[in-house]
C-alpha positions in Angstrom: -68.1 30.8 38.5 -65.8 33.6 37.0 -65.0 36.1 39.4 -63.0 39.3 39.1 -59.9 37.6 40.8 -60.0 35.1 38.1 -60.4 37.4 35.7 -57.3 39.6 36.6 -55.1 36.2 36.1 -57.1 35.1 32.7 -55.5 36.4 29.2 -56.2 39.3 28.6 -56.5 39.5 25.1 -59.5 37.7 24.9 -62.3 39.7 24.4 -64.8 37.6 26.1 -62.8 37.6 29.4 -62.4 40.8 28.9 -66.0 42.1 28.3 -67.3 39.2 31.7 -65.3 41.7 33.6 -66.7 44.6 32.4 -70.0 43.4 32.8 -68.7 42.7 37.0 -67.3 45.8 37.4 -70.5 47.7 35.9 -72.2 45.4 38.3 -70.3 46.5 41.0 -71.1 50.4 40.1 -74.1 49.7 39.3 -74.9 48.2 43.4 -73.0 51.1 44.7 -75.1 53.7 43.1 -78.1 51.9 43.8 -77.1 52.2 47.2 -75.8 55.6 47.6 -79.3 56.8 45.7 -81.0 54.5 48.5 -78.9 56.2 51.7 -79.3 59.9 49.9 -83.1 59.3 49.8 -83.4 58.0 53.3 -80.9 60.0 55.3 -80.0 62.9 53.5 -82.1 66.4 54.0 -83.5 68.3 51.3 -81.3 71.3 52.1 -78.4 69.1 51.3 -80.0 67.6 48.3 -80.4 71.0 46.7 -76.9 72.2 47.5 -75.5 68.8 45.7 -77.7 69.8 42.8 -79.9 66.8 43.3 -82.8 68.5 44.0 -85.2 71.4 43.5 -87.2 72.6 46.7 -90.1 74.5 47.1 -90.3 73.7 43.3 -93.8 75.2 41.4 -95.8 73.4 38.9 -97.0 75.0 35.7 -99.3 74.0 32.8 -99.0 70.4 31.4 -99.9 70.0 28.0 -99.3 67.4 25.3 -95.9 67.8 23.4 -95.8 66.9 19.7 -94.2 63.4 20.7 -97.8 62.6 22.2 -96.3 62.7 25.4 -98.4 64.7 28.3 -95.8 66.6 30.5 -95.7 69.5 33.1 -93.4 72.5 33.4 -91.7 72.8 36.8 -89.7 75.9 38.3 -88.1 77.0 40.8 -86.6 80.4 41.5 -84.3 79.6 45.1 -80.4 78.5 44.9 -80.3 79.0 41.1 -76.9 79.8 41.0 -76.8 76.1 42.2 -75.4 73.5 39.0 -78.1 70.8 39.1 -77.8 68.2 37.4 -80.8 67.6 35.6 -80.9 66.7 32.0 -83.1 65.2 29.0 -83.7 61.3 29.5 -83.2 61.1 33.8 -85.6 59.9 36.0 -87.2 62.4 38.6 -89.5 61.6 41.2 -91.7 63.9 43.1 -92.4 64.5 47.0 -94.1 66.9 49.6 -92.3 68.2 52.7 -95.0 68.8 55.7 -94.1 71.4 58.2 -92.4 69.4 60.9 -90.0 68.4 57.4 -91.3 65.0 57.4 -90.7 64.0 53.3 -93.5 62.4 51.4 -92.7 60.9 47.9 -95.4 60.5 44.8 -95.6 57.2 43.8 -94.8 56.7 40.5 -91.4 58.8 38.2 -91.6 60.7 35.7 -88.5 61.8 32.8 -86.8 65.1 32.5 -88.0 66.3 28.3 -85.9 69.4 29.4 -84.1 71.5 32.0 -82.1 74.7 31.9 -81.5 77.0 35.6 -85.3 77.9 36.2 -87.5 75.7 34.6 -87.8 71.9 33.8 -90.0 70.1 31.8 -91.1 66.7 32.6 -92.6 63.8 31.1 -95.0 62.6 33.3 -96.6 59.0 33.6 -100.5 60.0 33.1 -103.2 62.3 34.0 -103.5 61.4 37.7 -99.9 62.0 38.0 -100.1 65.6 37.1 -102.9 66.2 39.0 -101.1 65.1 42.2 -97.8 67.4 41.1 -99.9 70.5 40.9 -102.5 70.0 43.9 -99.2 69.7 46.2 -98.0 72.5 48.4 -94.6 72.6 49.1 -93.7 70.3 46.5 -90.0 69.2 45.8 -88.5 67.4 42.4 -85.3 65.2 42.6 -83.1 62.8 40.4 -84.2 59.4 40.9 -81.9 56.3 40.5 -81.0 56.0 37.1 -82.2 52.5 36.0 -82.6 53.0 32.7 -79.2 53.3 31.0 -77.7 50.7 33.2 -80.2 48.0 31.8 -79.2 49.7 28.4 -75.4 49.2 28.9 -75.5 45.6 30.7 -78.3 44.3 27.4 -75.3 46.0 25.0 -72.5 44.2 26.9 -74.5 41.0 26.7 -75.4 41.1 22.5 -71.2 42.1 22.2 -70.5 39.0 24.2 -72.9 36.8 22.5 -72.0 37.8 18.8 -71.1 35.0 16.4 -70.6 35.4 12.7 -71.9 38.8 12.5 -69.9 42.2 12.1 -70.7 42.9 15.6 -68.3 39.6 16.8 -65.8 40.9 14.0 -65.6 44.5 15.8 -65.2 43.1 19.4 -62.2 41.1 18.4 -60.3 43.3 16.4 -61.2 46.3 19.3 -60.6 44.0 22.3 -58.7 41.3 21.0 -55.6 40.4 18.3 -57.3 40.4 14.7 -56.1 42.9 12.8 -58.2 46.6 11.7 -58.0 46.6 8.3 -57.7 50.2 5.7 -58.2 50.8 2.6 -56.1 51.8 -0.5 -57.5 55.1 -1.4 -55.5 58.2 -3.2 -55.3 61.0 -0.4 -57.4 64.2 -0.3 -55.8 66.9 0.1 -57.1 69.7 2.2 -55.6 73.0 2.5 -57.4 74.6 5.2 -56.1 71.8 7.8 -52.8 71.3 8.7 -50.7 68.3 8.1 -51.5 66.1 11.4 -55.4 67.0 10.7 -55.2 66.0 6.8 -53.5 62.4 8.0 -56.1 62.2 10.4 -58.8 62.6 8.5 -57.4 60.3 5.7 -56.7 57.7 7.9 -60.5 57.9 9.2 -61.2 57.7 5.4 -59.1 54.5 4.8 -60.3 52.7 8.0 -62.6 49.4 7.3 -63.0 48.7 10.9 -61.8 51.9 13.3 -59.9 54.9 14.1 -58.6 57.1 16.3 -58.6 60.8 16.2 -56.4 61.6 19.3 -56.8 65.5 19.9 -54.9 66.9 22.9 -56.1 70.4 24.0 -56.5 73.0 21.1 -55.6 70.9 18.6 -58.5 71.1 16.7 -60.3 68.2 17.4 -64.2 68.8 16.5 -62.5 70.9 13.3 -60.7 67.6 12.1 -63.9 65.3 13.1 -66.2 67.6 11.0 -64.2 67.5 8.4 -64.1 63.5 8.6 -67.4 63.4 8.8 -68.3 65.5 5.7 -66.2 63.9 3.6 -67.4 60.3 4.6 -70.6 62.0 3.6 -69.2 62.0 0.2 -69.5 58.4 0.4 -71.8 57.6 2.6 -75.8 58.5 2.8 -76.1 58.7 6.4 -73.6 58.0 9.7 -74.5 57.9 13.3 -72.9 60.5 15.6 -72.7 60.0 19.3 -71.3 61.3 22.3 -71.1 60.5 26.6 -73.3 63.7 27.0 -75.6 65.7 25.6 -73.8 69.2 25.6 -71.1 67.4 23.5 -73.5 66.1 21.0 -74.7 69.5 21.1 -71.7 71.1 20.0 -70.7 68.4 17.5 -74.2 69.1 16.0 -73.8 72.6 15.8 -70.6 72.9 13.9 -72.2 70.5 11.6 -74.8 72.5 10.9 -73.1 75.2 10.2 -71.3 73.2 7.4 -74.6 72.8 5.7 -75.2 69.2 7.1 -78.9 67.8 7.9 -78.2 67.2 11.2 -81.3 65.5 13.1 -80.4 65.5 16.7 -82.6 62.9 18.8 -83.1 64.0 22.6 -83.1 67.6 23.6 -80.4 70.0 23.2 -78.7 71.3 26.7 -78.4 74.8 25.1 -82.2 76.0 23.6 -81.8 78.2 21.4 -83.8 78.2 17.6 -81.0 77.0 15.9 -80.1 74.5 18.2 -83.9 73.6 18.5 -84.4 73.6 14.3 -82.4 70.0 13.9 -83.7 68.5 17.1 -86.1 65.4 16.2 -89.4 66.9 18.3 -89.1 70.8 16.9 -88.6 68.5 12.8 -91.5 66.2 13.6 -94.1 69.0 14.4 -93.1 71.3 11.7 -93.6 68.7 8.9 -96.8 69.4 7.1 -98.6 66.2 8.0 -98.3 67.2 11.5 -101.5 69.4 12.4 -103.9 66.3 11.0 -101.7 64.1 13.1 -102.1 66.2 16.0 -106.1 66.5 15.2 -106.4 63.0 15.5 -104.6 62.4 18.6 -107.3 65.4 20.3 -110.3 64.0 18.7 -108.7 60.4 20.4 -108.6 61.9 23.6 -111.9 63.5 23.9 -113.1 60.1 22.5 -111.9 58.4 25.7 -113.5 60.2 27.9 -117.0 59.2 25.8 -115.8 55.3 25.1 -117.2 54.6 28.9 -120.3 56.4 28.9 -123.7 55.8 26.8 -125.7 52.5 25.3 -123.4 49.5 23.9 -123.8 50.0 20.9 -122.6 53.7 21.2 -119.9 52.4 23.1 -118.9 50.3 20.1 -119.4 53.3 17.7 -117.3 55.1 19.6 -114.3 52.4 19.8 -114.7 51.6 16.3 -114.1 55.1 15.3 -111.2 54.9 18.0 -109.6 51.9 16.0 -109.8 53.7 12.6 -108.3 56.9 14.0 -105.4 55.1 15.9 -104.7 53.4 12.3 -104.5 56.4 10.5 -102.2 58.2 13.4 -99.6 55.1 13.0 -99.8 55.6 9.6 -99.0 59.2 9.7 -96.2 58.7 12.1 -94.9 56.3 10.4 -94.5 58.4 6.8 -93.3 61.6 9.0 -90.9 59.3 10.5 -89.4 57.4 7.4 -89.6 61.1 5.6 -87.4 63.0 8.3 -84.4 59.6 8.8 -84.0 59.2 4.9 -83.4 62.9 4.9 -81.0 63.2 7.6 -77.5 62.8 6.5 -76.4 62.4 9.9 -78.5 61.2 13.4 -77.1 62.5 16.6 -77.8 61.4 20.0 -75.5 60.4 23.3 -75.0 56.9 23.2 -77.4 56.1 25.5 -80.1 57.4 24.0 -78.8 55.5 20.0 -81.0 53.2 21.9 -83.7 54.9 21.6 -86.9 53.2 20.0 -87.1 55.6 16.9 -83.4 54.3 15.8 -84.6 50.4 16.7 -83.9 48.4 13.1 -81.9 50.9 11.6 -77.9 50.3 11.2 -74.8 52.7 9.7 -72.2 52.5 8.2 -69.9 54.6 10.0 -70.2 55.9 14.3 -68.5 58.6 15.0 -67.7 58.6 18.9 -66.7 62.5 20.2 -65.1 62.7 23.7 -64.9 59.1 23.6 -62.3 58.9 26.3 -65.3 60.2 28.8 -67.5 57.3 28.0 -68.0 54.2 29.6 -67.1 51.1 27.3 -70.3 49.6 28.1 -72.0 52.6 26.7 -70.2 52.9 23.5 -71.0 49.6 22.3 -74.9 50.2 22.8 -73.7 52.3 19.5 -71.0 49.7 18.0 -73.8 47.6 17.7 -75.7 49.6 15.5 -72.5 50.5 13.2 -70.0 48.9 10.6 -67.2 50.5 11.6 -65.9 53.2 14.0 -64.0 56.2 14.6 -63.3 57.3 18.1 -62.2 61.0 19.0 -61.1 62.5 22.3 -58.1 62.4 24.5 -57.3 59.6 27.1 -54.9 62.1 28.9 -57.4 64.2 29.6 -60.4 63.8 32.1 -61.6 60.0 32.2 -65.4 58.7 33.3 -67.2 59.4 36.2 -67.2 56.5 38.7 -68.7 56.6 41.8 -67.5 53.0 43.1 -63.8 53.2 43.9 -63.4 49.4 44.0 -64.4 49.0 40.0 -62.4 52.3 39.2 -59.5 50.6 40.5 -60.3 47.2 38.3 -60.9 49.0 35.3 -64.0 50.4 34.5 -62.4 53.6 34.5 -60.3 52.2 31.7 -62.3 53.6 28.2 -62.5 51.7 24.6 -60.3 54.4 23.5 -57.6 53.9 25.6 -57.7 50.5 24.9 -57.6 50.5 21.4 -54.8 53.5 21.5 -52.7 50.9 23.5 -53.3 48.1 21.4 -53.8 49.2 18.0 -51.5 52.1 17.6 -51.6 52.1 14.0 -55.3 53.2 14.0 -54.3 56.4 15.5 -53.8 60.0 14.7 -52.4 62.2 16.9 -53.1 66.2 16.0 -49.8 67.6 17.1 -50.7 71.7 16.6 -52.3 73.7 18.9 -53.8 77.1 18.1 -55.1 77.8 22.0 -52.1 78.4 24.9 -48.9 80.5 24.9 -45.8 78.1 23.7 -44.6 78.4 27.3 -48.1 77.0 28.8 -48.1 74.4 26.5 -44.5 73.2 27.1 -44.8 71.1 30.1 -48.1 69.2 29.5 -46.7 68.7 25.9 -43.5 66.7 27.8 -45.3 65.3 30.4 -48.5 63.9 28.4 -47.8 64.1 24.9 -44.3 62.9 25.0 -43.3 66.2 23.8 -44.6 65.8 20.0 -46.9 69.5 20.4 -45.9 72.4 19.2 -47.8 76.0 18.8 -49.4 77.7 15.6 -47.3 80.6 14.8 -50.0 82.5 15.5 -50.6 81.9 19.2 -46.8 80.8 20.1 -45.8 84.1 21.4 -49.3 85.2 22.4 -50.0 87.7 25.3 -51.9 90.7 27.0 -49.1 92.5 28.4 -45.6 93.3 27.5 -42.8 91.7 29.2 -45.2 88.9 31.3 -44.6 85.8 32.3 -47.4 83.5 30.7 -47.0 81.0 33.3 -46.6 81.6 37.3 -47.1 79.9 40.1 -48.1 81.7 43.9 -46.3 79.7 46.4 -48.4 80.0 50.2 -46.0 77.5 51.9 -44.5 80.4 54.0 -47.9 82.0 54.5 -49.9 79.3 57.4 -52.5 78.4 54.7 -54.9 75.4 55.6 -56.8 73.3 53.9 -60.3 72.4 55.5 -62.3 68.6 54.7 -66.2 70.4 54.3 -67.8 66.5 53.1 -67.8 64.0 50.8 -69.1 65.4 48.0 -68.0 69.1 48.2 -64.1 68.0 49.6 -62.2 70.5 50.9 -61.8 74.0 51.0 -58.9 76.6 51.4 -60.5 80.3 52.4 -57.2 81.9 52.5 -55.7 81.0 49.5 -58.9 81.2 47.5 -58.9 85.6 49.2 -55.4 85.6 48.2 -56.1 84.6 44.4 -59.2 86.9 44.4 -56.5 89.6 45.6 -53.6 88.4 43.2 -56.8 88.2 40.4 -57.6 92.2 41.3 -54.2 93.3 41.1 -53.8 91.3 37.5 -57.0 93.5 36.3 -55.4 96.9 37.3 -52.4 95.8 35.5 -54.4 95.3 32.4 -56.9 98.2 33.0 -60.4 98.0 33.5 -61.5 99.7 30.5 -59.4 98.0 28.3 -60.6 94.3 29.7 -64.1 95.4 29.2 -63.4 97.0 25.5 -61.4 93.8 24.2 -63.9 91.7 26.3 -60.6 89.6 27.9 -62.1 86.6 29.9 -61.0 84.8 33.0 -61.4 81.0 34.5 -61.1 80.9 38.1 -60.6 76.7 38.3 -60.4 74.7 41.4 -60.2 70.9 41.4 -62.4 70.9 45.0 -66.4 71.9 44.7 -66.5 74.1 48.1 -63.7 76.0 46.7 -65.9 76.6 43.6 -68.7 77.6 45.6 -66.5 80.2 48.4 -65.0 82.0 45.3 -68.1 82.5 43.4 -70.1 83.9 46.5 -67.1 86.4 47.2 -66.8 87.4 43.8 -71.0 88.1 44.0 -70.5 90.3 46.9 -67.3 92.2 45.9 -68.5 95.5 44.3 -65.1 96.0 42.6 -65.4 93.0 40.6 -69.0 93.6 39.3 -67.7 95.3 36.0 -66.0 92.2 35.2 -68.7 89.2 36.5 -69.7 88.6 32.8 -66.2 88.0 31.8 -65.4 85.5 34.8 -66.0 81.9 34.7 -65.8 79.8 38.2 -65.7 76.2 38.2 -64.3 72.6 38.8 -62.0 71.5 36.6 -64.8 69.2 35.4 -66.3 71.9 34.6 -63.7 73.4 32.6 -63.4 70.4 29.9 -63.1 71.6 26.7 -63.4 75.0 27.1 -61.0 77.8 27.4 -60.1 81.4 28.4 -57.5 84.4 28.0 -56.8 84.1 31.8 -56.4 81.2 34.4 -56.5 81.2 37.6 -56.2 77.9 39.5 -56.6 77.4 43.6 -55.1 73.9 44.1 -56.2 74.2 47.7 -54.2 71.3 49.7 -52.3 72.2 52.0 -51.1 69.8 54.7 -48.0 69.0 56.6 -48.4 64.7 55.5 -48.1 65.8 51.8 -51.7 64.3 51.1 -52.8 65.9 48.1 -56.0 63.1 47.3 -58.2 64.6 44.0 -54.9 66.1 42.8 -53.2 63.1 42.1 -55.2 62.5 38.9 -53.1 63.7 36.9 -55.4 63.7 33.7 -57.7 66.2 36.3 -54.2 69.0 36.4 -54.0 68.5 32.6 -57.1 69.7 31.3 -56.6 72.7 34.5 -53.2 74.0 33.0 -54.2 73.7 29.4 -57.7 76.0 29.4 -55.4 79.6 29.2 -54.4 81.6 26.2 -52.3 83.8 27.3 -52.2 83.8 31.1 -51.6 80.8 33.8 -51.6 81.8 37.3 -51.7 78.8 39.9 -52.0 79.0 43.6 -50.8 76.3 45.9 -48.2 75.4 48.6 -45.1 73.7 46.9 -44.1 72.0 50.3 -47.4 70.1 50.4 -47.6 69.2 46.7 -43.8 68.5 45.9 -44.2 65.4 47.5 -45.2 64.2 44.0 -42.9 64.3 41.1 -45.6 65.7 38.6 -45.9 69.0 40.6 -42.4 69.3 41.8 -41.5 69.2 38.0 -44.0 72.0 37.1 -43.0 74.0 39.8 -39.4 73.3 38.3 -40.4 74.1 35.2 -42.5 77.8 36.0 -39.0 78.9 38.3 -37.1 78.1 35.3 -39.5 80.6 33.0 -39.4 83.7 35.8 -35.7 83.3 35.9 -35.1 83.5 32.3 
């Protein structure tokens, strides 16, 4: 039997070992979260639940109703601890319970699928009639994420068809992207396009040229999604139709929309995290029930409803009537399905989705020549070959420096899950990548050290943003060392991790005095926006309630941002503040040593990085003793 021990000593450039001990370590995840879904459910209250963002309780039902997919589901709401980031989204399982007075927890039998979900209001897809009927007779009625069962049998059936490949392009892919063959390009004359600059016109060449994959490595502001678009319109010069996917929906959301707005057909399977009409105009279900054989579809599937309430009653022979008719109907819905269907994929010129959901049964048959992964350094491998398998080649865009996967189960983090395609292929096949070396986001001086320390020093700033700033004779990058001022760090629980309520008053002071420098009126004229990061949950959660109940700050509350540094990926703002929180006399500084974690942190400011900590607790490692170096050697200059 092959074990993961074995494995470790095996070669490992064989693709087949290599993908066996994938397939143990998503085991091994897979068990764990089973597990800790299993202990949350059993042991854990529902006031804890809710604060982990795991649940909604009381929660209200609202109308159910047939959507255009056929599918009957119910609107949910709740209006307690909204300012609470849930973590409900289109595809995952939710299952329903009652809590009696005494707070004994009853759960519904059956699950149903969040359609969507945005702060207030969800809507589910629910299993049948009786289902809704039990959701809105209940009194005190609760919805929470159930154990996600679904995309793990989706990734392990993926991993299995990428093992068992023989003489199909599938088997070529594996072994060129996990193993020794070569990735071939072709010989094509370079376009040339202005607009980009150099490192984004190679890149999207060398996506152009690629017969088999290629990289688009884009550290932060480098323009990423800009050269990706790009690549993708002009393979649409070539090409009728590509797939586009991404780990998570809000990425494929964003990917879509700047597609969009280049005049691409964009039809975006799943629902969009952020609703709004345009986002909603290229999803599948808004396409499907605004094409004009819709409203006779959607007769027949009434008249087929009411017919099923009458197919048990009456004579036999009206019984028979009645199913007869049934049959003919049902024949004519497939029908008109079908034509809607074929009618809205052969017009698409690109199909969007997260790579779970390219799985889905309305792409089932259908293959590409081209996937495009975005943030593909934040996606399981197993996940992006449930797309490879559907594609004849593939380009891969993100940054491996930057955050990496969620894994729960430390043990298959540590043997290699956490490990992406991407970064695999970037150490491997370094001639299939293109790194963008310009940035057009941070001040040359906040770009400087995670330029050096990630990016081996090869990025440099857009002339327009090198020298960038709000006041005169600032220092873009400080750092407020507490070492001398008897801050400690507090453990609040697993999931939240620790907390620091001095330092995080001390930034909300140091954040004041920053806005008086500026001036009110002028932050509030020129809109300038802050990011108040912090790599610990609790932290999050402390500085947001003070900033809610400081009256001073009000003015300002739709300009502030406060979040993990998960949070924080890909996005950016004039102003940074980061509360780094540890603060112990061993020099344990746990989360922070994920160094990819810090990089994303230091690289969301423009023109302002302001970082709290204590040096003595945090020098310990070398990363932060350097850019504590590095900051001194700025304010002394």
């Amino acid at each position: 039997m092959i074990t993961f021990a074995t494995m470790k000593e095996q070669d490992s450039n064989s693709p087949i070992i290599h993908l066996q001990q994938q397939q143990l370590l998503l085991r091994m995840e897979y068990e764990y979260e089973k597990e800790e879904f299993k202990r949350q459910t059993e042991n854990m209250g529902v006031a804890r639940k809710v604060k982990r963002g795991l649940c909604w309780y009381p929660a209200t039902p609202g109308r159910s109703y047939y959507n255009s997919l056929n599918q009957l589901v119910i609107e949910i709401t709740h209006t307690e601890n909204t300012d609470i980031e849930h973590n409900f989204e289109f595809g995952r399982p939710v299952c329903f319970f009652r809590q009696s007075a005494d707070g004994k927890i009853t759960y519904m039998n059956f699950t149903a699928t969040v359609s969507y979900a945005d702060e207030t209001r969800m809507v589910a897809i629910m299993p049948g009639a009786g289902a809704v009927m039990e959701v809105q007779e209940t009194d005190n009625l609760g919805v929470q994420l159930y154990f996600d069962e679904t995309s793990y049998r989706t990734m392990f059936e993926a991993l299995e068809d990428t093992l068992r490949s023989k003489g199909n392009r599938l088997a070529e892919l594996r072994d060129i992207l996990l193993g020794t063959s070569k990735a071939g390009f072709r010989e094509l004359y370079p376009v040339r396009f202005p607009w980009l600059n150099s490192t984004q016109e190679t890149a999207v060449n060398k996506v152009l040229c690629a017969r088999d994959v290629a990289i688009v490595h884009g550290p932060p502001g480098t323009g990423k999604t800009t050269t990706l678009v790009e690549a993708i319109y002009e393979t649409l010069h070539r090409e009728p139709q590509v797939l586009v996917c991404a780990q998570s929906n809000t990425a494929v959301d964003w990917i879509s929309e700047k597609l969009v707005d280049r005049g691409v057909n964009v039809l975006r399977i799943g629902n969009p995290t952020r609703v709004n009409d345009k986002m909603l105009s290229f999803t599948y279900e808004r396409r499907f029930e605004n094409h004009p054989l819709y409203p006779e579809l959607w007769s027949i599937r009434k008249n087929l409803r009411e017919l099923g309430s009458r197919a048990r009653r009456g004579s036999y022979d009206e019984r028979e009537g009645v199913r007869s008719r049934m049959s003919r109907l049902r024949d004519r819905a497939t029908a008109l399905e079908i034509q809607i269907n074929a009618e809205l994929f052969d017009g698409a010129h690109v199909i969007a989705s997260t790579l779970v959901s390219s799985n889905h049964r309305l792409l089932n048959g259908r293959r590409f020549g081209t996937l495009f992964i975005d943030e593909a350094a934040q996606a399981l491998e197993a996940a992006c070959w449930i797309a490879i398998r559907k594609a004849d080649r593939v380009l891969l865009a993100g940054d491996h420096c930057q955050l990496p996967p969620t894994i729960k189960c430390h043990e298959a983090a540590r043997g290699g899950l956490e490990r992406t395609l991407m970064e695999k292929v970037v150490s491997n096949k370094p001639a299939v990548v293109s790194l963008l070396k310009v940035q057009y986001r941070m001040h040359e001086e906040i770009m400087k050290f995670p330029s050096q320390w990630f990016y081996n020093g090869e990025l440099e700033a857009a002339p327009e943003v090198r020298y960038r700033g709000i006041l005169d004779w600032d220092t873009p990058i400080h750092w407020i060392d507490t070492s001398e001022m008897d801050f400690k760090e507090e453990f609040v629980g697993e999931t939240f991790g620790r907390i620091n309520k001095a330092e995080a008053d001390l930034l909300l002071s140091e954040l004041k005095i920053y806005i008086n420098r500026i001036s009110g009126n002028r932050i509030l004229e020129e809109k300038i926006d802050f990011g108040i990061i912090s790599p610990y949950k609790a932290q999050v959660q402390y500085l947001r309630n003070k900033i809610k109940a400081d009256a001073s700050l009000k003015p300002y509350r739709s300009l502030f941002t406060v979040n993990t540094v998960d949070g924080f990926q890909g996005q950016e703002r004039d102003v940074i503040f980061i509360s780094l929180v540890r603060a112990n006399e061993e020099g344990q500084i746990g989360f922070l040593n994920d160094l990819r974690r810090m990089n994303v942190a230091i690289t969301r400011a423009r023109m302002k990085l302001v970082i709290l900590g204590e040096a003595e607790t945090l020098k310990h490692h070398v990363f932060y003793r350097k850019l504590l170096e590095f900051i001194q050697n700025i304010g002394n200059q």
